[in-house]
C-alpha positions in Angstrom: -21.6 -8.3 -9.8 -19.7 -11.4 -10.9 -16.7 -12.5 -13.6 -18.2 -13.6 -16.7 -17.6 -16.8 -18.6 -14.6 -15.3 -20.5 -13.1 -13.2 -17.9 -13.1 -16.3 -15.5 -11.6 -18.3 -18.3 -8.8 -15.5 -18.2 -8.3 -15.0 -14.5 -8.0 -19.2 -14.5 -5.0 -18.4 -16.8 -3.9 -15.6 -14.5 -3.8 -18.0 -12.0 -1.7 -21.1 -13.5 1.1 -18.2 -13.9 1.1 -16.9 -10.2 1.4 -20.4 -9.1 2.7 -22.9 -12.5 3.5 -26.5 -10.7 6.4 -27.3 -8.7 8.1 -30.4 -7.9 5.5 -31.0 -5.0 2.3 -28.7 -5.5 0.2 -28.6 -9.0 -0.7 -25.5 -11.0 -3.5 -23.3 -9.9 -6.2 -24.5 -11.7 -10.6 -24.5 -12.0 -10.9 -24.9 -8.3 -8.6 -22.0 -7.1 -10.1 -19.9 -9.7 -13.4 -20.2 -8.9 -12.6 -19.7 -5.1 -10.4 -16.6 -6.1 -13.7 -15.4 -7.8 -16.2 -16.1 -5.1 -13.7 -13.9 -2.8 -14.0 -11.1 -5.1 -17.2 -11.3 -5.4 -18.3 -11.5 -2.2 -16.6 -7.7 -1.1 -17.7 -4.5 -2.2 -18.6 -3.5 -6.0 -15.7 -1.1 -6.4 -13.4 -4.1 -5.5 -14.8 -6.1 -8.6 -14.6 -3.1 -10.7 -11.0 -2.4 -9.8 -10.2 -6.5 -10.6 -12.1 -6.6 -14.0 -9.8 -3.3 -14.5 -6.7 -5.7 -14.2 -7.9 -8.3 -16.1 -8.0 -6.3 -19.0 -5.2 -4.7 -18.1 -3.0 -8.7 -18.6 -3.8 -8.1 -22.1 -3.4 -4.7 -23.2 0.6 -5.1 -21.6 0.7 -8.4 -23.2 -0.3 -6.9 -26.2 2.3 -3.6 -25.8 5.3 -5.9 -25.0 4.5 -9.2 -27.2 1.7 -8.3 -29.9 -0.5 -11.3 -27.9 -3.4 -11.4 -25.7 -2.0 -12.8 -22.5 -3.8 -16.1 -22.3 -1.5 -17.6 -25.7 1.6 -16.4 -24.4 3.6 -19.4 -23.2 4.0 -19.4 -19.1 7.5 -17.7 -19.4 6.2 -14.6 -21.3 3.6 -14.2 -19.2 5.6 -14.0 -16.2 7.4 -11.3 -17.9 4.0 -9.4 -18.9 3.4 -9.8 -14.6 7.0 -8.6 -13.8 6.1 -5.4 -16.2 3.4 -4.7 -13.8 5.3 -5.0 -11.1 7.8 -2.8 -12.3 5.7 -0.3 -13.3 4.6 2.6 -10.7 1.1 2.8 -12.4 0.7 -1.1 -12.0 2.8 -2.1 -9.2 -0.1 -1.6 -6.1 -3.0 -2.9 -8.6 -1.2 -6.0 -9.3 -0.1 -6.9 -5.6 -3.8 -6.6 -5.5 -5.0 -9.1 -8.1 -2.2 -11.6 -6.7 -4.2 -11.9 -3.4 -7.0 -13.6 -3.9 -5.2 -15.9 -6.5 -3.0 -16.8 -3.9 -5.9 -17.3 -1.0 -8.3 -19.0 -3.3 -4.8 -21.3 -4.1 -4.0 -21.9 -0.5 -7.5 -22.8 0.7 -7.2 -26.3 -0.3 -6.8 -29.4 1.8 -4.6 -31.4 -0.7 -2.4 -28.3 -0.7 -2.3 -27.8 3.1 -1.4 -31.8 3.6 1.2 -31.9 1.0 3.6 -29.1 2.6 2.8 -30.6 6.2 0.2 -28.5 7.6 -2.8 -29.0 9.3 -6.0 -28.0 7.7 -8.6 -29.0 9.2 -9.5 -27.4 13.1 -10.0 -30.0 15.6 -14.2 -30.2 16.3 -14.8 -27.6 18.9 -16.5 -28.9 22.4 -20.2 -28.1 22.6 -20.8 -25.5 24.2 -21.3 -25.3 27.6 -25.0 -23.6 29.2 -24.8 -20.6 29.7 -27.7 -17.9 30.8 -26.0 -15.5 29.8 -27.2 -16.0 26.2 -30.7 -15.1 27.1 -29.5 -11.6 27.3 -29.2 -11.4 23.4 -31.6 -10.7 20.8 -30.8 -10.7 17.1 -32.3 -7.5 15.8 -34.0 -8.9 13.1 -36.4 -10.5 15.8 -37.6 -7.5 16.4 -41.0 -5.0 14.9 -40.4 -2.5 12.1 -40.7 1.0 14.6 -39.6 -0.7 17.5 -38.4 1.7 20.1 -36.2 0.2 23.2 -35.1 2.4 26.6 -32.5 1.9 28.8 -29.6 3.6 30.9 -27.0 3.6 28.7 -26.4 2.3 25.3 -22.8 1.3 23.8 -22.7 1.2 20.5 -19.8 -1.4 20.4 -18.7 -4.6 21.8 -15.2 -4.6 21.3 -12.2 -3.4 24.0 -13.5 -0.3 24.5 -17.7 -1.2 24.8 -17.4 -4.5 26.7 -15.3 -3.6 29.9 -17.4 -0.4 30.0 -20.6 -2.4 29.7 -19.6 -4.7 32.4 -18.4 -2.1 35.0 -21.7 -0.1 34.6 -23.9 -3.7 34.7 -22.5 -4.8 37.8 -22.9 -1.0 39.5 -27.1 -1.8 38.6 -27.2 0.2 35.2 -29.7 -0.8 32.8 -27.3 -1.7 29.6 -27.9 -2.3 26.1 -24.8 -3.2 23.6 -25.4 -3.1 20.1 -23.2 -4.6 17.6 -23.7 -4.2 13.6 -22.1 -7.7 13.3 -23.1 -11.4 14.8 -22.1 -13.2 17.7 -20.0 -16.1 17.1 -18.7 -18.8 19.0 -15.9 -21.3 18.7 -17.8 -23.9 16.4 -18.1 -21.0 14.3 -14.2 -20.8 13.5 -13.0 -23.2 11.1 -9.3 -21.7 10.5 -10.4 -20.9 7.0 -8.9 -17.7 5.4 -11.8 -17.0 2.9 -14.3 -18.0 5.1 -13.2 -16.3 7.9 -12.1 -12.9 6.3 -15.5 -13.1 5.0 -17.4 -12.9 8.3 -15.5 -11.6 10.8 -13.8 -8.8 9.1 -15.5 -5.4 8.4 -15.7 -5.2 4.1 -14.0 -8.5 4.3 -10.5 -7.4 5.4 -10.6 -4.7 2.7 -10.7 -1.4 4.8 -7.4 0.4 3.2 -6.1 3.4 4.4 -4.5 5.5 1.0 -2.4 8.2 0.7 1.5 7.9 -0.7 1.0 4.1 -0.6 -2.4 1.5 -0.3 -2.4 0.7 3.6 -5.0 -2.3 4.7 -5.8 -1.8 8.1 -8.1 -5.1 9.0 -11.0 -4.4 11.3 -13.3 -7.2 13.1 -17.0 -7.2 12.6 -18.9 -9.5 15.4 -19.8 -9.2 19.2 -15.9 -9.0 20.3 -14.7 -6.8 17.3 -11.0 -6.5 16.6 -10.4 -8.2 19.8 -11.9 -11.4 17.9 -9.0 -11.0 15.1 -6.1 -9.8 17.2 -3.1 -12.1 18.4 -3.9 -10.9 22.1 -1.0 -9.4 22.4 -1.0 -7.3 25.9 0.9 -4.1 26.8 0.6 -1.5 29.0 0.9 2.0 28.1 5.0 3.2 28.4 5.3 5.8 31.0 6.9 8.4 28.4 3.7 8.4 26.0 1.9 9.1 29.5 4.4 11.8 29.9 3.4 13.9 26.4 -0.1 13.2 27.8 0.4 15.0 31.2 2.4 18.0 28.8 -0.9 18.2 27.4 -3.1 18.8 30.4 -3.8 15.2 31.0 -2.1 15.6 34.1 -4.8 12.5 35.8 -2.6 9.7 33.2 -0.3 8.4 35.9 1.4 4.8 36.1 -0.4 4.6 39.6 -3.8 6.0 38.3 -4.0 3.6 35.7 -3.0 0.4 37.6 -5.6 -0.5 39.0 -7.6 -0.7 35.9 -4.5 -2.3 33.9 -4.3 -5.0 37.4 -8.3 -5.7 36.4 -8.5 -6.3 32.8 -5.2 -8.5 33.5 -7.3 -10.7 36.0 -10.3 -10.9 33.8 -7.8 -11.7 30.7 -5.5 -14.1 32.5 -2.2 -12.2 30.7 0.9 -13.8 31.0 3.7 -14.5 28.9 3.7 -16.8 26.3 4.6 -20.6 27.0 7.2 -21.9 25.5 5.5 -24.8 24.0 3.2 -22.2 21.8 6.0 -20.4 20.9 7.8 -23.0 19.0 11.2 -22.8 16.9 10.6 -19.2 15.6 11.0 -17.8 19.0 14.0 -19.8 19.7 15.7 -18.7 16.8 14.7 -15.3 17.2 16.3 -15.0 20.6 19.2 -16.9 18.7 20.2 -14.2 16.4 19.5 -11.5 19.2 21.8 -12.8 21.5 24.2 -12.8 18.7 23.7 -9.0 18.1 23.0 -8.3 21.5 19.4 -7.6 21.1 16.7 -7.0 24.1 14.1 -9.3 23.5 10.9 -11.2 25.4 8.2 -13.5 25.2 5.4 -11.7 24.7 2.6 -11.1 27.2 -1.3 -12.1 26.0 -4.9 -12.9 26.7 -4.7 -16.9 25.9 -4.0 -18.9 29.0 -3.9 -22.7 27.5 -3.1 -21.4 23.9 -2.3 -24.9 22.1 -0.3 -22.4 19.5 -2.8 -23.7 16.3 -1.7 -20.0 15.2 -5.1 -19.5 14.2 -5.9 -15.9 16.2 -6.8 -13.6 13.3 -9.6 -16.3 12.1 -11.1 -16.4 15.8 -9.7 -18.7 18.2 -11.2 -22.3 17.7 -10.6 -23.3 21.6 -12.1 -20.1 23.6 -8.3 -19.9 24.6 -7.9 -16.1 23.6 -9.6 -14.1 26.1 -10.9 -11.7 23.7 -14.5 -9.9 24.5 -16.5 -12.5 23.5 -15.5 -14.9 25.5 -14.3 -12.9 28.7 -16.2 -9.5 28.9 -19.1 -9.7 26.7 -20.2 -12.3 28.7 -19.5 -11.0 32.4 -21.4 -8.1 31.3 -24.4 -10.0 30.5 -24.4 -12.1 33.6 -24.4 -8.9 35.5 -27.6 -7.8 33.8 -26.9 -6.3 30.4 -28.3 -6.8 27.2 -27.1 -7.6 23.7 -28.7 -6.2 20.5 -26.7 -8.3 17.2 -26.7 -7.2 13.7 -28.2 -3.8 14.7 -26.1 -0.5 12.2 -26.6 2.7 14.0 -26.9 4.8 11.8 -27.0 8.2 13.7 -26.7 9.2 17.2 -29.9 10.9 18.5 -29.7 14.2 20.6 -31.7 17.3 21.2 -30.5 20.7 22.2 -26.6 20.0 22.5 -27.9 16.7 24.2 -27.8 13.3 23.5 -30.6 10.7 24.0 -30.4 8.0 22.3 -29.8 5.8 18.5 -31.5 4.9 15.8 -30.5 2.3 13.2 -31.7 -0.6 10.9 -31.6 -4.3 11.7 -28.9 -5.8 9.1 -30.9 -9.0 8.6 -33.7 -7.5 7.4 -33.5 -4.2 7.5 -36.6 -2.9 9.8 -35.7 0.5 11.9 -35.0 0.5 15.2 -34.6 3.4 18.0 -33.0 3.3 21.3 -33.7 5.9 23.9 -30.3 6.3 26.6 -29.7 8.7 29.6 -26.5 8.4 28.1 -24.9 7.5 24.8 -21.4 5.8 24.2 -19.8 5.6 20.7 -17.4 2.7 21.1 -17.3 1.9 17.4 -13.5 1.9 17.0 -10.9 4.8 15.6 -12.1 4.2 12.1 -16.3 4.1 12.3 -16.9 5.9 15.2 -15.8 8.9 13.3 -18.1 7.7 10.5 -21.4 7.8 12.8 -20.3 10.9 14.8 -20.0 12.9 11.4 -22.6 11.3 10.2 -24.8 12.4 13.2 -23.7 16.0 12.7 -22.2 15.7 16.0 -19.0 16.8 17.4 -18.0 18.8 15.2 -16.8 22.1 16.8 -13.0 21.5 17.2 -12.8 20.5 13.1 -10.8 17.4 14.8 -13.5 15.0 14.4 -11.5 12.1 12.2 -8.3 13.9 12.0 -5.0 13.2 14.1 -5.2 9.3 13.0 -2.2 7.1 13.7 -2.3 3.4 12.4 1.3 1.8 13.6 2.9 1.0 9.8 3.9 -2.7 10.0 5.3 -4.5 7.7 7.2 -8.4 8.4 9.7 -10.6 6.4 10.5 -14.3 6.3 13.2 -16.5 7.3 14.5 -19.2 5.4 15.8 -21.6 7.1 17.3 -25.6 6.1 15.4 -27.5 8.7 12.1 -28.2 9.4 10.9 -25.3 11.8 6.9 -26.9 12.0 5.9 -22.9 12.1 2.4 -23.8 11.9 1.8 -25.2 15.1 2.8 -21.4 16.8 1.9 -18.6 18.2 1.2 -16.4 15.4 2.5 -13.1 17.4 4.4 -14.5 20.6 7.9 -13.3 21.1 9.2 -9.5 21.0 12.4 -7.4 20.1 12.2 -4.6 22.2 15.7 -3.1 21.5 15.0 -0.3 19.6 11.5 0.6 21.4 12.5 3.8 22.5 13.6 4.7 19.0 9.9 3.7 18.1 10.6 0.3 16.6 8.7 -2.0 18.1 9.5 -6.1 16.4 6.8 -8.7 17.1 6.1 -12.1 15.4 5.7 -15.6 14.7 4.4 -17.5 11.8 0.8 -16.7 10.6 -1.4 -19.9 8.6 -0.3 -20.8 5.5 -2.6 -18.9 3.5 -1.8 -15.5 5.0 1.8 -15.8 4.7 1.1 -16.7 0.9 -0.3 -13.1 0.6 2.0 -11.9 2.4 5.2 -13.2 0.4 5.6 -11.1 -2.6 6.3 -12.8 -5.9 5.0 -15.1 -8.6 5.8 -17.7 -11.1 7.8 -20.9 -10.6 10.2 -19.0 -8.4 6.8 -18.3 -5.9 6.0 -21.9 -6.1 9.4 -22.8 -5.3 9.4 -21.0 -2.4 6.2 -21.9 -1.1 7.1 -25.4 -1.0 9.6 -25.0 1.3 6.9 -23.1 3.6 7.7 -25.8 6.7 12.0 -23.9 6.7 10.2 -20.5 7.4 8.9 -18.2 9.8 7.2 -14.5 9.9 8.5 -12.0 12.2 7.0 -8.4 11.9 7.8 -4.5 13.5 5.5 -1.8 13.6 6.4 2.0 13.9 5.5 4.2 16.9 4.0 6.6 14.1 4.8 10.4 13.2 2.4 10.5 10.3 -1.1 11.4 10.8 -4.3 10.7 8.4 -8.1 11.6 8.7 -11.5 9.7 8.5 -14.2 10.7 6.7 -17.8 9.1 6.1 -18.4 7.7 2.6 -21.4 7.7 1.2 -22.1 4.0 1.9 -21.1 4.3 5.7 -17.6 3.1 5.3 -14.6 5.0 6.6 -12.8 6.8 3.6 -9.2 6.6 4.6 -6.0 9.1 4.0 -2.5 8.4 5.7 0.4 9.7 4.0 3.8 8.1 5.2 5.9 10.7 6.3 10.1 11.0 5.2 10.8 9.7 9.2 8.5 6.7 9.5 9.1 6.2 6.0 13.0 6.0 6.9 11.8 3.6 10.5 10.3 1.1 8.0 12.9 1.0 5.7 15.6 0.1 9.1 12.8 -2.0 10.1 13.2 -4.7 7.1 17.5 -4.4 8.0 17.4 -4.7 11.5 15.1 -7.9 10.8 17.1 -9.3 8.4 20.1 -8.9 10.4 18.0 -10.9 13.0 17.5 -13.6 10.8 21.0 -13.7 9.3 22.7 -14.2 13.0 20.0 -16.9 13.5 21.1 -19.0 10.5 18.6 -18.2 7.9 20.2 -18.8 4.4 17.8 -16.8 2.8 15.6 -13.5 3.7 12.5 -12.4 2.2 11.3 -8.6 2.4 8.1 -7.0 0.9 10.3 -4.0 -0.7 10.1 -3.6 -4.3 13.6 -4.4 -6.1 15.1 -6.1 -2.8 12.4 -8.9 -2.2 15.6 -11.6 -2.2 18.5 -11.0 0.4 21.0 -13.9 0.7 24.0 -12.2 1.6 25.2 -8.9 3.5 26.0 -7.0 0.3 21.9 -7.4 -0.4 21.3 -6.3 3.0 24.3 -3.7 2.3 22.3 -2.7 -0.9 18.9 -2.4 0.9 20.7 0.0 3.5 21.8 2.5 1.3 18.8 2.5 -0.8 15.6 4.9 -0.3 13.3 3.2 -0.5 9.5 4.8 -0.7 6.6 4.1 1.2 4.9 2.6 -2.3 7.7 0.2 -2.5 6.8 -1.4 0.6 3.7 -4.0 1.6 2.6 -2.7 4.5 -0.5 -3.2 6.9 -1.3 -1.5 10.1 -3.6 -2.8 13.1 -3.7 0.0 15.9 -5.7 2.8 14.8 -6.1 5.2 17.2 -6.8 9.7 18.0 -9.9 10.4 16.2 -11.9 11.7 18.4 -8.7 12.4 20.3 -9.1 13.2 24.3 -7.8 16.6 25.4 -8.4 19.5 27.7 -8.4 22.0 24.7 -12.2 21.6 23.1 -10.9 23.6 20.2 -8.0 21.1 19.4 -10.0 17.3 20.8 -13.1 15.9 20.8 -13.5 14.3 24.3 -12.5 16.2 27.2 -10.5 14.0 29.9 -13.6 11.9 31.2 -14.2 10.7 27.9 -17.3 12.9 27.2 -17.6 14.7 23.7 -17.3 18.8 24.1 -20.2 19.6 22.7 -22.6 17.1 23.3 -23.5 16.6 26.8 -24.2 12.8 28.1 -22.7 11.8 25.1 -19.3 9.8 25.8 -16.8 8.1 23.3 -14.9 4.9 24.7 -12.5 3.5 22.1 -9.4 3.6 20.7 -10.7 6.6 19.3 -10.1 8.8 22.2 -6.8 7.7 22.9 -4.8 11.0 22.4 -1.3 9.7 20.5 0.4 6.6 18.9 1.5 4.4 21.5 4.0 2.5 19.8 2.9 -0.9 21.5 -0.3 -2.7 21.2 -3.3 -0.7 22.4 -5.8 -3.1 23.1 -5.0 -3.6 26.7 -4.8 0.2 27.2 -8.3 0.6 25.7 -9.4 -1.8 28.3 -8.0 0.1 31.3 -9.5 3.3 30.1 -12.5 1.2 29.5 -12.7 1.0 33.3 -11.6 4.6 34.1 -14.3 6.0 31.8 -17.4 3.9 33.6 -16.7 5.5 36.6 -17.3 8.9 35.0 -20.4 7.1 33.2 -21.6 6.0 36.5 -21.5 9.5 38.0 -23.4 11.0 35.3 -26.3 8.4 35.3 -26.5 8.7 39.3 -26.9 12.2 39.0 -29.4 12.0 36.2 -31.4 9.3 38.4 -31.2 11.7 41.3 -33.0 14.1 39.0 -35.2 12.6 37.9 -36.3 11.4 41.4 -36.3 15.4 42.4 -38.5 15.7 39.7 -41.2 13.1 40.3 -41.0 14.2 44.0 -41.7 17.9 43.5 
């Protein structure tokens, strides 16, 4: 499905009001329409539907308020058709978003880049260097309609939770297979552009969206890697009081100690340490500015990327291999050990017999032959969101009724500084420095500045007031928080195969967001900033503490806030209770023996810090479990021949 003639001709319209011409940067015009377009196009039907739905929608409130279709109304009157939308509760999410894609398809251009001082174009990547390793993978397509493979164990999954798994049992002599839906990419395959990359490397296109009291976008990666090929690599460990509700629970193995020797061996394959000080730029430096003002905790935060450069290009895959994420550090180690990769493979249903699992079967995404793998054992390492999706989907795991229930997502939200000097953002870590101040009150604060296109998503607004701003992109910097959640959602299976999403906000994490934008702003004020910029409908502008004062005694609800979140986690919870989890505490599902889940799925509660590191370590814990059960299936199966 695609715009037509005259609905292109409008959304070009649409597009010269979000961004009329400033004293440096021109209107939208032809070009960022017809990007804006391809974009749309290019993501699922009902996202085309809903933005030919707004389209008409320009006209029938240009027509309520000024008895004119929207395209003759002079530039000012149509910013004031746009601020009716945004005004209006029906209107408000649906126009946020129709902006987006305007403003990516804007921002995608190398005039545009140049002209406020930013880089666009990635520095040519190094070829690549030989490798053996890639003989190990095989691109399902390559394969015969009916093909049917065997091995020890198959992870459906390459991501934090399948690759460390995959490489622990490889190197113990396991016969592995690793299937991925998505591709393997490499370095030359990451050019640093927002369309292009949100196109393929993010599941739907960076459109998964969680909805409930407000529209929630949780991005997801798609490729060998997953998530971990998108993510900042930001590392914690877990803190010692979630293990503590864990142990209340009957997880009474979740120690510091029993955990550190798993944490001390993802942290040597991943190279974590803090970030330099060169990557981290003027943001952090102002950031500990206006903490040490208030008398703030804060740190440099700890991540994957030893020799980061700081191009700040980590959610479009990292151009210089310098992020250790899984296809770079694990995915590989596995295969030199012995395992094998299956690409663009979709399981489609997890095989088992009896209360017993024993395999998958799926169809090759490039051309759509059917393809069955026969395991010893099965591992669903599909992430919080799909694995869900294949497990119900499979009929599987179902006894407890908890099966995509209990599923936190770590609201986030961010705002921007303004500064008068030139801060060269760009050139940063995107997510480098921390305020941990108000962990414990489960406020976590966690920034730098993300590419120039992003952070024109991110900025609310439109009109020549937008532009205004936007040229004056190289005085700002992002900074973000995320909330150690209270609020739970569910996942179900859509018809298609995509994760249908609920997450209602709750009053206290709603009230933890809302602090979350002051205590930032505050930040930013005792750092110098003359001006704030917050995502929270009515208050987007704060240039003095009566704003800020204003924004405090408001409440404010969760629809009136941009928010994202990037940690889901608990849907296929762990527990020693089969009636109220899924997995039982070696990471096996309940009812379905030789049948294991390994993701952040599994992980039993919100952490309130990243989780990607603490998938790992679990990663690690659960092969050793793995391992047992395939040695004692082997030692079966030799009784068994002998007798």
């Amino acid at each position: 499905m695609s715009l037509t003639a005259t609905e292109l001709a409008q959304l070009e319209v649409f597009a010269s009001t979000v961004l009329p011409a400033g004293q440096l940067l021109p209107a939208a015009g032809a070009e960022a329409t017809r990007r804006a377009a391809a974009l749309v196009a290019s993501l699922p039907s009902a996202a085309m539907t809903g933005f030919k739905a707004l389209l008409k929608a320009l006209d029938v409130q240009a027509l309520l308020s000024h008895r004119a279709t929207f395209a003759s109304l002079p530039l000012g009157r149509r910013v004031d058709v746009l601020e009716s939308l945004d005004r209006s509760e029906a209107t408000h999410l649906a126009l946020r978003a129709l902006l987006a894609p305007i403003k990516l398809g804007y921002f995608d251009d190398r005039s545009v880049f140049e002209q406020l001082g930013c880089r666009y174009v990635v520095e040519p990547p190094k070829k690549l260097e030989p490798a053996r390793w890639r003989e190990q993978l095989v691109d399902a397509s390559t394969l015969p309609d009916g093909e049917t493979l065997e091995c020890d164990v198959v992870i459906v999954g390459t991501g934090a939770g399948g690759a460390p798994l995959a490489h622990s049992l490889a190197r113990r002599g396991h016969a592995v297979l690793l299937v991925e839906e998505g591709a393997a990419f490499d370095r030359r395959d990451f050019n640093g552009r927002a369309i292009d990359m949100m196109k393929k490397l993010y599941r739907q296109g960076g459109m998964t969206v969680a909805f409930g009291n407000t529209a929630i976008p949780i991005p997801l990666g798609k490729g060998v890697g997953g998530t971990t090929l998108i993510n900042s690599g930001t590392c914690f460990r877990v803190p010692n009081s979630v293990l503590e509700t864990w142990r209340a629970a009957g997880l009474s193995d979740f120690t510091e100690a029993a955990l550190a020797s798993h944490y001390d061996a993802v942290e040597r394959v991943l190279e974590v340490a803090p970030s330099s000080k060169a990557a981290l730029g003027k943001p952090a430096e102002l950031i500990a500015k206006g903490c040490d003002a208030l008398g703030y905790s804060h740190h440099p935060l700890r991540r994957n990327a030893p020799g980061c450069d700081g191009q700040g290009l980590c959610c479009f895959g990292c151009p210089t291999d310098a992020k250790r994420s899984m296809n770079v550090s694990y995915v590989p180690a596995a295969l030199e050990a012995g395992a094998q990769l299956l690409t663009g493979f979709k399981v489609e249903r997890v095989l088992s017999e009896r209360g017993t699992a024993f395999g998958v079967s799926g169809i090759a995404t490039g051309n759509g032959s059917k393809l069955t793998v026969r395991a010893k054992v099965v591992v669903v390492a599909c992430g919080a969101l799909m694995t869900p999706v294949l497990l119900e989907q499979s009929g599987l795991a179902s006894t407890s009724g908890q099966l995509g229930r209990n599923l936190s997502i770590h609201p986030a939200s961010a705002a921007i500084g303004l500064f008068t000097e030139s801060l060269d953002a760009s050139r940063t870590v995107p997510q480098g420095y921390a305020i941990d101040e108000f962990a414990r009150e489960g406020l976590y604060f966690e920034g730098g500045t993300t590419p120039l296109d992003l952070t024109a998503v991110s900025l609310a607004g439109f009109g020549p007031s937008y532009t205004a701003l936007m040229e004056q992109y190289d005085r700002t910097f992002g900074f973000g928080f995320m909330v150690k959640d209270t609020s739970r959602g569910r996942v179900t299976a859509a018809r298609d195969g995509t994760p249908r999403i609920s997450y209602w906000v709750n009053e206290a994490d709603r009230a933890q967001l809302q602090r979350g934008f002051s205590l930032l702003a505050k930040v930013y004020f005792a750092a110098g900033a003359k001006e704030v910029r917050v995502p929270v409908r009515g208050h987007e502008r704060l240039t003095s503490a009566s704003d800020l004062e204003r924004l405090e005694r408001a409440s404010v609800p969760a629809r009136h806030m941009d928010l994202t979140a990037y940690h889901p986690l608990g849907t296929a919870r762990m527990g020693v209770d089969p009636l109220q989890s899924v997995v039982d505490g070696t990471h096996e599902v309940h009812d379905v023996t030789n049948l294991f889940v390994c993701d952040g799925s599994a992980v039993p509660s919100s952490l309130g810090v990243n989780p990607q590191l603490t998938i790992m370590a679990m990663s690690l814990r659960a092969a050793e479990f793995v391992d047992r059960r395939l040695e004692r299936l082997r030692a079966r199966e030799a009784t068994q021949l002998a007798s």
